[in-house]
Backbone as a chain_set.jsonl record, in Angstrom:
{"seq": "XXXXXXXXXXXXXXXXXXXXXXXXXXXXXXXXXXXXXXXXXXXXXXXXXXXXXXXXXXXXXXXXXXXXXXXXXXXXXXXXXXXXXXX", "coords": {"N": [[67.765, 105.181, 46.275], [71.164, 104.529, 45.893], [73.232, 104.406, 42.788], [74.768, 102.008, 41.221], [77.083, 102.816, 40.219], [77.352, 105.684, 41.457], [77.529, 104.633, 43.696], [79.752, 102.617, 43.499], [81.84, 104.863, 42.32], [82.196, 105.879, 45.144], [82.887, 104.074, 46.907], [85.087, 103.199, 46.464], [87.266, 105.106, 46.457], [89.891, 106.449, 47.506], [91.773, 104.726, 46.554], [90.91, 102.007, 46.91], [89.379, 98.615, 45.734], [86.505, 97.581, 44.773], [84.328, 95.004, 43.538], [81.746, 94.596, 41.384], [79.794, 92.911, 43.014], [80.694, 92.838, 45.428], [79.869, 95.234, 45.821], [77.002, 95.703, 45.817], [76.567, 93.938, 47.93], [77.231, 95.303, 50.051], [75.742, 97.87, 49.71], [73.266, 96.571, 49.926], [73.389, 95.697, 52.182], [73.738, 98.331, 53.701], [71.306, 99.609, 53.673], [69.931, 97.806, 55.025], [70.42, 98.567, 57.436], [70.055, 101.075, 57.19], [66.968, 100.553, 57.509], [66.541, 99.461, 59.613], [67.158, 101.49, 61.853], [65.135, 102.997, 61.169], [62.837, 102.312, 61.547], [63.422, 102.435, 64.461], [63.502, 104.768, 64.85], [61.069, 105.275, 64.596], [59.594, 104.118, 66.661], [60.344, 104.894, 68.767], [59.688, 107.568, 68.502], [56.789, 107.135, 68.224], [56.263, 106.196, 71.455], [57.375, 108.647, 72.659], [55.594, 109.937, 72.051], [53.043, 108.78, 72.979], [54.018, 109.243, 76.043], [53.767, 111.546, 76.45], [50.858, 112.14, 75.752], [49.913, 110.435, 77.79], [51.046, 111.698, 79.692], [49.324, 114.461, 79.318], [46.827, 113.477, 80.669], [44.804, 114.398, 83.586], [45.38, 113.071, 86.769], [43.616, 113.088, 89.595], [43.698, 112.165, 92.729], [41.956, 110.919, 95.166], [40.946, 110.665, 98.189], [39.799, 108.301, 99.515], [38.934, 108.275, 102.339], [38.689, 110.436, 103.695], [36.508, 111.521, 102.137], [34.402, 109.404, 102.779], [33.95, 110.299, 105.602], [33.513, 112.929, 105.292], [30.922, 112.537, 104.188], [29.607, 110.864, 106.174], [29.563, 113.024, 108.003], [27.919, 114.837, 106.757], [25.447, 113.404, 106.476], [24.763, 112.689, 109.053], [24.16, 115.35, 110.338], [22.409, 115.837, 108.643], [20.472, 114.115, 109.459], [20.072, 114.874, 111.86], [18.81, 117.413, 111.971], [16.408, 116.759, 111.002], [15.778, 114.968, 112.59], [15.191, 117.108, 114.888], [13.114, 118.337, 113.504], [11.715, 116.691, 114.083], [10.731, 116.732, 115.977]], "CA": [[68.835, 104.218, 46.296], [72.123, 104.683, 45.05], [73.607, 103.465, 41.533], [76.193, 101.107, 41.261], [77.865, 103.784, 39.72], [77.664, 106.607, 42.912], [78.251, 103.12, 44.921], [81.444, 102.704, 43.463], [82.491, 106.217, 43.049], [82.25, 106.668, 47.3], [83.409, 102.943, 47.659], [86.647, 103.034, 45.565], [87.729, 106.359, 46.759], [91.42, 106.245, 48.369], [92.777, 103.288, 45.72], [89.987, 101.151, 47.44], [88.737, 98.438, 44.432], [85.119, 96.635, 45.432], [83.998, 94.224, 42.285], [79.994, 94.979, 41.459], [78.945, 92.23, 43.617], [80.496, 93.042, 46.677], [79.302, 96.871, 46.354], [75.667, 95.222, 45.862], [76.312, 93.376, 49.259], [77.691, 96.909, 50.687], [74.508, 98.352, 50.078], [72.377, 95.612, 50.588], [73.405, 96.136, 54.535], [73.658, 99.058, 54.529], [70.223, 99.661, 53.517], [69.163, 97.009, 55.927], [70.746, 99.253, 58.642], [68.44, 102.483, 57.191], [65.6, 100.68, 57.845], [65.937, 98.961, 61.073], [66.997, 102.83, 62.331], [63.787, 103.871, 60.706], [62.016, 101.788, 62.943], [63.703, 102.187, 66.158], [63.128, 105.963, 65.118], [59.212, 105.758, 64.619], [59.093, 103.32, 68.107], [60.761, 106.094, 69.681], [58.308, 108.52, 68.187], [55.258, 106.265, 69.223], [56.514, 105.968, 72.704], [57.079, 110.053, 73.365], [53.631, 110.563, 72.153], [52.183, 108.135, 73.967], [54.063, 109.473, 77.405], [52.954, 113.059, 76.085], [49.414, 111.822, 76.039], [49.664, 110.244, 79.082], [50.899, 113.457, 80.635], [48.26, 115.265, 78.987], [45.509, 113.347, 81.505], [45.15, 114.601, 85.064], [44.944, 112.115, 87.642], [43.307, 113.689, 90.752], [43.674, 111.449, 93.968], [40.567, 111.296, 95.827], [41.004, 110.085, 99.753], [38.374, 107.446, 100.025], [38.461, 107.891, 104.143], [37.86, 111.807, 104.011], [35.137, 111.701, 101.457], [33.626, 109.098, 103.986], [33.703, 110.906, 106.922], [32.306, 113.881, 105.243], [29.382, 112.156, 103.981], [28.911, 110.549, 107.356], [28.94, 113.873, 109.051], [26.677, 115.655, 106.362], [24.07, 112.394, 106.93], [24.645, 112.839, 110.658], [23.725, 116.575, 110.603], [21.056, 115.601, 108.142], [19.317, 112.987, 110.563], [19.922, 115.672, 113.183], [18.095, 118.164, 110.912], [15.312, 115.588, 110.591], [14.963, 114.618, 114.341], [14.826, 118.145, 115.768], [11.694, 119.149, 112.785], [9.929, 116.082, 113.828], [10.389, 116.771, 117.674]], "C": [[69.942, 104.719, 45.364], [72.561, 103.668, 43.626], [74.648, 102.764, 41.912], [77.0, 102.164, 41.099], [78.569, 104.74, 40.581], [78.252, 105.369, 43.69], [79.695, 103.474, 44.938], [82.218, 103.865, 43.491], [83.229, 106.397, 44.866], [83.28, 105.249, 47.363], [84.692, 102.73, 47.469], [87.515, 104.213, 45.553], [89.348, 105.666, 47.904], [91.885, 104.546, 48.055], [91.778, 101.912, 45.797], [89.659, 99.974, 46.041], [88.141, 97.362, 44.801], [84.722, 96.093, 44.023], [82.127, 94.849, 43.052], [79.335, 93.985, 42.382], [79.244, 92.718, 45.18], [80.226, 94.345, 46.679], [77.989, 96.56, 46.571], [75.231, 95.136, 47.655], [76.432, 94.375, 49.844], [76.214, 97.409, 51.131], [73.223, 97.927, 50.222], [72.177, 96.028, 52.185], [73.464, 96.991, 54.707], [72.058, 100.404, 54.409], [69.052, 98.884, 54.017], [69.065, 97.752, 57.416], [70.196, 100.328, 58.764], [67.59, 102.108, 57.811], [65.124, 100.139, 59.076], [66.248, 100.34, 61.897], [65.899, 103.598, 62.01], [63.079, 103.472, 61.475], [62.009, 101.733, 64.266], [63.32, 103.554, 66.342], [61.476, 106.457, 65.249], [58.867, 105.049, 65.91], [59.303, 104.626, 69.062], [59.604, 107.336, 69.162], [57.148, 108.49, 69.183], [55.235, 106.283, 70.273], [56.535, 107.262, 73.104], [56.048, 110.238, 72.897], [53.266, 109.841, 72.311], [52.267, 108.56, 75.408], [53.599, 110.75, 77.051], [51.376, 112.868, 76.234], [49.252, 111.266, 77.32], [49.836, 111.374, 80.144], [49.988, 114.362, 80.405], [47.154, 115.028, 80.267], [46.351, 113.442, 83.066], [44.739, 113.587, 85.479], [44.677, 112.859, 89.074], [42.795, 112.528, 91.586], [42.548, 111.839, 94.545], [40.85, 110.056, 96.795], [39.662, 109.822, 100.048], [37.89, 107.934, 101.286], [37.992, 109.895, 103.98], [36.532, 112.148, 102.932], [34.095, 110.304, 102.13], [33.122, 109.706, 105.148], [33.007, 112.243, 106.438], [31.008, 113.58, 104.665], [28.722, 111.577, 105.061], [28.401, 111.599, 108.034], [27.558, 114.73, 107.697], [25.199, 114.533, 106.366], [23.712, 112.659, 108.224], [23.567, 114.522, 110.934], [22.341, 116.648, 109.527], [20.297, 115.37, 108.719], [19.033, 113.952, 111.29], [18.791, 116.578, 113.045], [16.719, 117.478, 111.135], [14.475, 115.434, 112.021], [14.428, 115.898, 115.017], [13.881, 118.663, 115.147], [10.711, 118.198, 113.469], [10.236, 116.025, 115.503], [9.677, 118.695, 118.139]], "O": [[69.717, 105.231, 44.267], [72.265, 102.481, 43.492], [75.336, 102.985, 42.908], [77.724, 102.411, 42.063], [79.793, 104.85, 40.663], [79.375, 105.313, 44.192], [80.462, 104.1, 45.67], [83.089, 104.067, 44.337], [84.244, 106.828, 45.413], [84.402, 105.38, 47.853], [85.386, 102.104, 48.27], [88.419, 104.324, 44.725], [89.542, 104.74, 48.691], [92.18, 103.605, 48.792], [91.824, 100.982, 44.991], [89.71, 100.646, 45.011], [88.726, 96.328, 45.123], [84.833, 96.989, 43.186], [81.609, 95.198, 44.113], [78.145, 94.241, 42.569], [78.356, 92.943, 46.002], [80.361, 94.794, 47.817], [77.55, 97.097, 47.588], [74.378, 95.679, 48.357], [75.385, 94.549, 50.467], [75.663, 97.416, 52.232], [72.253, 98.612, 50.544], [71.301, 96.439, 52.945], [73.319, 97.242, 55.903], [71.898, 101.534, 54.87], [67.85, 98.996, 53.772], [68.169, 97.673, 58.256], [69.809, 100.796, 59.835], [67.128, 102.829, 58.695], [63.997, 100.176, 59.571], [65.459, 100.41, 62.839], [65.697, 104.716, 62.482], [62.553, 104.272, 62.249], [61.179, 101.285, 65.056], [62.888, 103.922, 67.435], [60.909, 107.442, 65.722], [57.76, 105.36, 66.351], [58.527, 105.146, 69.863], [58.724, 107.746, 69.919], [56.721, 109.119, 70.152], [54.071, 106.408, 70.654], [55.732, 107.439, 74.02], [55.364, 110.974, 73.609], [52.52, 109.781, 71.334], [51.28, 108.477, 76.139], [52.608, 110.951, 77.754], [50.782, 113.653, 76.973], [48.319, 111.719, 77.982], [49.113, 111.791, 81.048], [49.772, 115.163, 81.315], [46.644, 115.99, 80.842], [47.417, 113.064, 83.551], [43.838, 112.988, 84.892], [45.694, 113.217, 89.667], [41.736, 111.955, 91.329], [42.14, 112.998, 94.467], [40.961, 108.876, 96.464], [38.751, 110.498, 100.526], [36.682, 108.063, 101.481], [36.866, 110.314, 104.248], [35.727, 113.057, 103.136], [32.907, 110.381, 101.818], [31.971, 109.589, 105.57], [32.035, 112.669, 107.063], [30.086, 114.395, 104.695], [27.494, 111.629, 105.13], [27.303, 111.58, 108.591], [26.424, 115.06, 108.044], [24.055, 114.975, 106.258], [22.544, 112.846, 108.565], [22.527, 114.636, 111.583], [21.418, 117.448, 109.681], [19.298, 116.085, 108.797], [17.842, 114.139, 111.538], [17.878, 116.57, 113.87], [15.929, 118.272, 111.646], [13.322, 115.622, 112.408], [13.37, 115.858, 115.645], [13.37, 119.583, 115.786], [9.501, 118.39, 113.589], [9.812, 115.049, 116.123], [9.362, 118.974, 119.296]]}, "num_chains": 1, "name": "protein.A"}
């Protein structure tokens, strides 16, 4: 945090002349305005590494109807298998 002192220095630059209370209020806000940017900067953080982790996991689609039909036909050619040992 800055001193009153640096405060006023920066604040009273170009004839400017802020009394100690309103430099207080100065950096009151504008040390309210650090820290709600500190937080919008760690949300934003949190949020690309969370979509980074989410991109990390594969999602591999798996077609219910063709992993049916090939288990029907490898049962089918099973049974078939089956009927023609016991004939």
């Amino acid at each position: 945090m800055l001193s009153i002192t640096e405060s006023k220095k920066i604040l009273n630059k170009n004839g400017l002349n802020y009394s100690d209370e309103e430099i207080n209020k100065i950096r009151e806000f504008i040390y309210v305005l650090a820290e709600i940017d500190y937080e919008i900067f760690m949300r934003h953080l949190q949020e690309e590494k969370e979509k980074q982790n989410s991109d990390d996991v594969k999602i591999i689609p798996i077609n219910n109807n063709q992993n049916t039909i090939n288990d029907e036909k490898e049962r089918d050619t099973l049974h078939q298998g089956e009927y023609r040992r016991a004939s």
